[in-house]
BAROTOR-979315 format. One record per residue: residue in one letter; x, y, z of N, C-alpha, C in turn; residue number from 1. Coordinates in steps of 0.2 Angstrom, whole numbers, plus 5000, padded with zeros to 4 digits. Last residue first. Layout:
<'A', <X, Y, Z>, <X, Y, Z>, <X, Y, Z>, NUM>
...
//
This chain:
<'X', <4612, 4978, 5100>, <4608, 4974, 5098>, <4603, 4979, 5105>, 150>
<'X', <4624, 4984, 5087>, <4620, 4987, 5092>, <4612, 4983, 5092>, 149>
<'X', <4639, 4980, 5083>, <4631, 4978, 5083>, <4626, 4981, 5088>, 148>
<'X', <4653, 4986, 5081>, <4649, 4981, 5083>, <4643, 4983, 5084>, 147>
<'X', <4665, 4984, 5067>, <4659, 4987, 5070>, <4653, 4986, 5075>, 146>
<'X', <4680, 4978, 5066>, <4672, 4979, 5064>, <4667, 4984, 5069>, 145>
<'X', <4695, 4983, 5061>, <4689, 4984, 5066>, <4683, 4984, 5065>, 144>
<'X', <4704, 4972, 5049>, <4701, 4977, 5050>, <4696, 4978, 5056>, 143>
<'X', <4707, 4962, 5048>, <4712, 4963, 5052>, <4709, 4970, 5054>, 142>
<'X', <4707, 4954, 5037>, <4700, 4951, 5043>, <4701, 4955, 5045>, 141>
<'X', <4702, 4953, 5019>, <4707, 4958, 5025>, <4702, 4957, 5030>, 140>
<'X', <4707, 4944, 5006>, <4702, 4945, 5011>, <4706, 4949, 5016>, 139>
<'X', <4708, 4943, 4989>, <4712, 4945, 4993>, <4706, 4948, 5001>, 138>
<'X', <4708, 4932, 4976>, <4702, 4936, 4981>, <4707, 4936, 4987>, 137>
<'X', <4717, 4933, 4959>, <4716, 4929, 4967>, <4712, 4934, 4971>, 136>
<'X', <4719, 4926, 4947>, <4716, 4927, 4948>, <4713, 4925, 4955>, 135>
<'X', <4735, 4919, 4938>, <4731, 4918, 4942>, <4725, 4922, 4945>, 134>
<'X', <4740, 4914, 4923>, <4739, 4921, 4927>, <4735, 4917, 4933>, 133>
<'X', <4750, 4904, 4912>, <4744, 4905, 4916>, <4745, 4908, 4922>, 132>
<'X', <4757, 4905, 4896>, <4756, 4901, 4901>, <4750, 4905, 4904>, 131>
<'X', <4757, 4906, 4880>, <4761, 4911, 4884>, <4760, 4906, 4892>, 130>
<'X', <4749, 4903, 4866>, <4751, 4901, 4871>, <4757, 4904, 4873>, 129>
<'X', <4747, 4915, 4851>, <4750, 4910, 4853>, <4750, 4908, 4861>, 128>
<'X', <4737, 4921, 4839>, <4739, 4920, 4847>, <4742, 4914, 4847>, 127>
<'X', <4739, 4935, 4827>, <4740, 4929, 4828>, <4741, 4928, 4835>, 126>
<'X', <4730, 4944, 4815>, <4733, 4944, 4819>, <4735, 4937, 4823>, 125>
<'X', <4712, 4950, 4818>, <4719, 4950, 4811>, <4723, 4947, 4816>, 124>
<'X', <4701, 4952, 4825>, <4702, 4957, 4817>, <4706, 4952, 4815>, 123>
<'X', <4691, 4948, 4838>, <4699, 4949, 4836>, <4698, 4949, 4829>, 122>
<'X', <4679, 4943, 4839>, <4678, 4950, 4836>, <4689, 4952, 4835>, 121>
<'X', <4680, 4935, 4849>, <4678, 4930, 4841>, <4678, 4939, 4835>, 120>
<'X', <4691, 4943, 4861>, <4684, 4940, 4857>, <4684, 4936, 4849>, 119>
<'X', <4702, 4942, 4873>, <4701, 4939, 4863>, <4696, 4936, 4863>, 118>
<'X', <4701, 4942, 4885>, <4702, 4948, 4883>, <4699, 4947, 4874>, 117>
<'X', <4700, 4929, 4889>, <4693, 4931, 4890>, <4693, 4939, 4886>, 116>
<'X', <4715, 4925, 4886>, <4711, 4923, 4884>, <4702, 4925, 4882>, 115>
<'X', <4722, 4937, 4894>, <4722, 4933, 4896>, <4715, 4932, 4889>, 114>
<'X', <4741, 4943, 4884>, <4733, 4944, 4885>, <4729, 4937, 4888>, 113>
<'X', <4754, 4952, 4880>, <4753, 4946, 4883>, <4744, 4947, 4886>, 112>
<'X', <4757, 4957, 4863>, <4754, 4960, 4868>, <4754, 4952, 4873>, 111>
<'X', <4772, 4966, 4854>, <4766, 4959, 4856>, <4766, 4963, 4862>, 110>
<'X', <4765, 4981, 4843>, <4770, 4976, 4845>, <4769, 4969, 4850>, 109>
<'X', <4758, 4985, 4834>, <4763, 4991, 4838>, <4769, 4986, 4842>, 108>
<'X', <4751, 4978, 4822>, <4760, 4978, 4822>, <4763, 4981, 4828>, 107>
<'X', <4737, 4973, 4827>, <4742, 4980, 4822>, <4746, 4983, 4819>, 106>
<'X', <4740, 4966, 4837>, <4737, 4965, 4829>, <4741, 4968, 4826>, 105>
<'X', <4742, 4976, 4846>, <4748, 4971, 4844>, <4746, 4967, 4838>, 104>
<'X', <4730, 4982, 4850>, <4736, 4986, 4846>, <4744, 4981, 4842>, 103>
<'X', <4723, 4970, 4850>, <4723, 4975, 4843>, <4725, 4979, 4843>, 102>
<'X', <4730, 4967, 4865>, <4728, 4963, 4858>, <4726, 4965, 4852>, 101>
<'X', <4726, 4980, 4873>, <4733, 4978, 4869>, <4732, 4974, 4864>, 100>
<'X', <4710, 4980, 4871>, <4713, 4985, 4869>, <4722, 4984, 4865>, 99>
<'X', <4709, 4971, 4881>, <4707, 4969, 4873>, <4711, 4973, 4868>, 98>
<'X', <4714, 4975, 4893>, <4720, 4969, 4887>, <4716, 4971, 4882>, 97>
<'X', <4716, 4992, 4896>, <4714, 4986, 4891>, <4718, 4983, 4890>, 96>
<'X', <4726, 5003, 4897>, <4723, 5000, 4903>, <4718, 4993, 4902>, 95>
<'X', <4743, 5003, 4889>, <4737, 5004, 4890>, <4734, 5000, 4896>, 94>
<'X', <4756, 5009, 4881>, <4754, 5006, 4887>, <4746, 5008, 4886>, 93>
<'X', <4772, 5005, 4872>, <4766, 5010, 4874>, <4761, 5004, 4880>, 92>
<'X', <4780, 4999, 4871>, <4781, 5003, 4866>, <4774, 5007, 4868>, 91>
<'X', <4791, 4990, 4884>, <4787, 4996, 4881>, <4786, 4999, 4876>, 90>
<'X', <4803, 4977, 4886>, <4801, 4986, 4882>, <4795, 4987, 4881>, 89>
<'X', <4807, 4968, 4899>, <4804, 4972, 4893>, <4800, 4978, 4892>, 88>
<'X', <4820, 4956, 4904>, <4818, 4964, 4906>, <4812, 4967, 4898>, 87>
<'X', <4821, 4944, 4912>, <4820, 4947, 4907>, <4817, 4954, 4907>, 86>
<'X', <4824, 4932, 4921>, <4827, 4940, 4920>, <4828, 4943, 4911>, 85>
<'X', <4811, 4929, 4926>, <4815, 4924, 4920>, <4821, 4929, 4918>, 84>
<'X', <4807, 4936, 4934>, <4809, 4930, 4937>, <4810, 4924, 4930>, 83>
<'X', <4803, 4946, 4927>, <4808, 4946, 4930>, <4810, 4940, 4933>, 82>
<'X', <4792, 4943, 4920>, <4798, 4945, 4916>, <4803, 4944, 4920>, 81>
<'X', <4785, 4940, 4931>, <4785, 4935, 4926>, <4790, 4935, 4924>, 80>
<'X', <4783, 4955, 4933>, <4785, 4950, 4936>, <4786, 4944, 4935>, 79>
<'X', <4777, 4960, 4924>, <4784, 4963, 4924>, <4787, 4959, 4931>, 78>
<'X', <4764, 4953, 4924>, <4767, 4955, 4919>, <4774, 4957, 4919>, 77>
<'X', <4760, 4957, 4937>, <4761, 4952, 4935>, <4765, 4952, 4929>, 76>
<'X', <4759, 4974, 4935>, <4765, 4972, 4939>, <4764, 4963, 4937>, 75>
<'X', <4749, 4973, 4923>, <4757, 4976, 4919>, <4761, 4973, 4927>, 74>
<'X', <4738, 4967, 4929>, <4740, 4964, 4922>, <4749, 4967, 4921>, 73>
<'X', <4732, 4978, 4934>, <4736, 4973, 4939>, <4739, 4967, 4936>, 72>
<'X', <4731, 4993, 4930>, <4730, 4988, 4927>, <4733, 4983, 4933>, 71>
<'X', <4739, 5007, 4935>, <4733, 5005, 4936>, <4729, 4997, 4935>, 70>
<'X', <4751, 5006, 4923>, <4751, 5001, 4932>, <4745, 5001, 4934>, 69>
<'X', <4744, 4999, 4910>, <4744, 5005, 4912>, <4747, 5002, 4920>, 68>
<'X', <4754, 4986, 4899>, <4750, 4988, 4906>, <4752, 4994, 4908>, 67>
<'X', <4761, 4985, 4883>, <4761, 4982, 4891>, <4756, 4987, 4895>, 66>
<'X', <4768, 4980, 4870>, <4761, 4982, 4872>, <4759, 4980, 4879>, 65>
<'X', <4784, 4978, 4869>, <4779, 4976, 4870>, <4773, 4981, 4871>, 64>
<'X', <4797, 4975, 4853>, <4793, 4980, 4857>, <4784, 4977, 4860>, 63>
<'X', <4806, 4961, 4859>, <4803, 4967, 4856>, <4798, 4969, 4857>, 62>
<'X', <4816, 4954, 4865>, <4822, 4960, 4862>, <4814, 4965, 4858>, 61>
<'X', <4809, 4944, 4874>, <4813, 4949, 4877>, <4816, 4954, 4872>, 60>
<'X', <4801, 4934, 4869>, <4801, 4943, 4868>, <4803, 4948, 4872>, 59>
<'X', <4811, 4925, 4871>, <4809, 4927, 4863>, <4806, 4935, 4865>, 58>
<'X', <4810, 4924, 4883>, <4815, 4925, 4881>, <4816, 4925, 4873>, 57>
<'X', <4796, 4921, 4885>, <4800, 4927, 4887>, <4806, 4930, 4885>, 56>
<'X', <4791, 4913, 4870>, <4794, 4912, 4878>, <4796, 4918, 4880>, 55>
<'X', <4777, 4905, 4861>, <4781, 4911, 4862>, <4785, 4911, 4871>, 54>
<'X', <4773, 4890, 4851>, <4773, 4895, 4857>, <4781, 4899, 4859>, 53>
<'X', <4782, 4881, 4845>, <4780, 4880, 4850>, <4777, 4885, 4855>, 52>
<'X', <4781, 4888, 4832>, <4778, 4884, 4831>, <4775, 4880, 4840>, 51>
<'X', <4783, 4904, 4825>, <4787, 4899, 4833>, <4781, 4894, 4833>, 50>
<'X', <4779, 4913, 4819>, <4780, 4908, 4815>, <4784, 4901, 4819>, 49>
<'X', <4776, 4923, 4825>, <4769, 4921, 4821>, <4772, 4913, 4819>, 48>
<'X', <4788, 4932, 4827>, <4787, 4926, 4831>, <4779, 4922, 4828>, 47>
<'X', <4787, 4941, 4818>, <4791, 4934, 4816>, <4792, 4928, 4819>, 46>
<'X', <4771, 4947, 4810>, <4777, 4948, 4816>, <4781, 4939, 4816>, 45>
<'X', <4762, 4947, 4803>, <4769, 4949, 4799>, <4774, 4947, 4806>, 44>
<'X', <4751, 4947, 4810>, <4751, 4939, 4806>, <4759, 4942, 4805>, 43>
<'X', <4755, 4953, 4827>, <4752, 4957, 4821>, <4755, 4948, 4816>, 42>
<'X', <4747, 4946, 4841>, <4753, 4948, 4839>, <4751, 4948, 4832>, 41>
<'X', <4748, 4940, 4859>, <4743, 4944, 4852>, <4750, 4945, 4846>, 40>
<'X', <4749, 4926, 4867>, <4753, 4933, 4865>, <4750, 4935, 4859>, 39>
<'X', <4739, 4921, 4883>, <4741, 4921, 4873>, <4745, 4926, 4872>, 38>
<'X', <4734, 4913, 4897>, <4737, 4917, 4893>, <4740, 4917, 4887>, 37>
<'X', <4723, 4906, 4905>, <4725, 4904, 4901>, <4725, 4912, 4898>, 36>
<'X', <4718, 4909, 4922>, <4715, 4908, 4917>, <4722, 4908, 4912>, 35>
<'X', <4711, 4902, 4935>, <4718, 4902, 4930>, <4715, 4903, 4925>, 34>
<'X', <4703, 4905, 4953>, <4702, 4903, 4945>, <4710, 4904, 4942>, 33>
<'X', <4706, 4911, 4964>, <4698, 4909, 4962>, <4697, 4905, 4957>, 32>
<'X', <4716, 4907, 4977>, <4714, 4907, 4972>, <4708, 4905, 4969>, 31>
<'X', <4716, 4922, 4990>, <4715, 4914, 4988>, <4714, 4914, 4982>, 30>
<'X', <4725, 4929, 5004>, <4722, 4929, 4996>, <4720, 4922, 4995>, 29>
<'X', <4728, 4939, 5017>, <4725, 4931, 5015>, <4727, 4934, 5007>, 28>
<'X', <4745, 4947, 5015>, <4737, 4947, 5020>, <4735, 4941, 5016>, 27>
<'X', <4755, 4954, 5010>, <4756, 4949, 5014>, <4750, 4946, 5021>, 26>
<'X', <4761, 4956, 4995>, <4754, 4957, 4999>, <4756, 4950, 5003>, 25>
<'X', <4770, 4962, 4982>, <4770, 4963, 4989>, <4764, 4965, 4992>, 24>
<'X', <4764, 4958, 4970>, <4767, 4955, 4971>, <4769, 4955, 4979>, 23>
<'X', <4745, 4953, 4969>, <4750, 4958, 4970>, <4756, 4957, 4972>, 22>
<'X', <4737, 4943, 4959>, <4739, 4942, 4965>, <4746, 4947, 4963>, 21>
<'X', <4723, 4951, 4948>, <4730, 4946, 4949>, <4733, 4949, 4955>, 20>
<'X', <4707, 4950, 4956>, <4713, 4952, 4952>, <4720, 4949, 4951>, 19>
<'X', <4697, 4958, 4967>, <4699, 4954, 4963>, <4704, 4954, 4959>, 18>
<'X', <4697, 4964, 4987>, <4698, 4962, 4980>, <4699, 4957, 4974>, 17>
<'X', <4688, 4968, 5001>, <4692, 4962, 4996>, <4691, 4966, 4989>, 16>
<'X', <4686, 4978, 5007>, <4686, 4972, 5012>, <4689, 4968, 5008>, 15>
<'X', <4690, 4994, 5007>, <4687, 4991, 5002>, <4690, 4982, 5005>, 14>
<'X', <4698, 5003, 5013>, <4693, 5006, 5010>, <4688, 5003, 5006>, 13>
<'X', <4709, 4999, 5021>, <4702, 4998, 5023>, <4696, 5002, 5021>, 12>
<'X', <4722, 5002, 5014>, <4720, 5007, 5019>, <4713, 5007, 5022>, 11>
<'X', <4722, 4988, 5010>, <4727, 4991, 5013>, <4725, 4995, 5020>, 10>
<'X', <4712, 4990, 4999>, <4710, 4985, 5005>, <4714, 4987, 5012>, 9>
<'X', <4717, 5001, 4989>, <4711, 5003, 4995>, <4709, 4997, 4998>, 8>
<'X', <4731, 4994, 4987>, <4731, 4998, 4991>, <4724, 5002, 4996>, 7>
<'X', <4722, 4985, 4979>, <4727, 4982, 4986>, <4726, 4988, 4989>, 6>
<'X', <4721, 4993, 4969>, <4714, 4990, 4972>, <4718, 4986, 4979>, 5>
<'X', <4730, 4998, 4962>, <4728, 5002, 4969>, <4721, 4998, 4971>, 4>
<'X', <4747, 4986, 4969>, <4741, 4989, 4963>, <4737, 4993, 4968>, 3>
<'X', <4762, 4984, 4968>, <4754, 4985, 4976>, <4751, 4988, 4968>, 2>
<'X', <4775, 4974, 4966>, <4771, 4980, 4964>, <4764, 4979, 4968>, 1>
//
C-alpha cells in the first residue's frame, strides 16, 4: 500500500516523510525509532483474558477497529495480517489511533494502537502487547535540485 505522504514524496511535492514504512517503496528510508504496539479492547471483550497477549490469530474471527487508508497505521496494519494470513474485519474505520482505542474500549471492537496513542486519559478497557511498528524517514535524492545562482 503507497500511503499519500509517499505519494507526495513520489510526485516531488514533499523531500521526506514520516511514518510507518510503505509497503511499495523502493527509494531510501531509514529507521527512526519502534515504537511498542497494544490491542485496545472493551474489559468484557474475551481476549481481556489471554494472559500471554493477544496474536493475530486470535483476532483474526473479530470485529476490528481499523485505519482510514489515509492513516499509514491501516496498510501496516493489513500487512502484518497478511504476512500471518490473516485476513481482518473491519467494523469501522477511523483516522485516530487514540480515537480507535476508545472506540475498542467501548466494545466496537479491538483496536491495534501504537503506545503514544493511550494516554493516562484511556477511560476503560484493556491493553494487551501486540509487537512493534516501525517508524521510517523516507528520503528522495532523485529529485532535480535547483541550482544556485551564485
Amino acid at each position: 500500500m503507497r500511503t499519500p505522504l509517499a505519494g507526495e514524496v513520489t510526485a516531488g511535492r514533499a523531500d521526506l516523510a514520516i511514518g510507518p514504512r510503505p509497503s511499495r517503496w523502493d527509494r531510501h528510508a531509514g529507521v527512526l525509532g519502534r515504537e511498542e504496539i497494544v490491542v485496545a479492547m472493551a474489559r468484557t471483550d474475551p481476549l481481556a483474558a489471554e494472559a500471554e497477549g493477544v496474536t493475530f490469530a486470535l483476532i483474526a474471527g473479530e470485529p476490528v477497529v481499523h485505519y482510514h487508508p489515509d492513516n499509514g497505521l491501516g496498510g501496516w496494519l493489513d500487512d502484518v495480517a497478511a504476512q500471518r494470513d490473516v485476513r481482518l474485519t473491519a467494523a469501522t474505520r477511523t483516522r485516530q489511533a487514540t480515537t480507535a482505542a476508545h472506540l475498542a474500549a467501548a466494545g466496537l471492537g479491538v483496536a491495534l494502537v501504537p503506545t503514544t496513542a493511550v494516554h493516562a486519559s484511556f477511560p476503560r478497557g484493556r491493553l494487551k502487547p501486540a509487537g512493534r511498528t516501525e517508524f521510517v524517514r523516507g528520503d528522495v535524492c532523485d529529485r532535480p535540485r535547483l541550482a544556485s545562482s551564485s
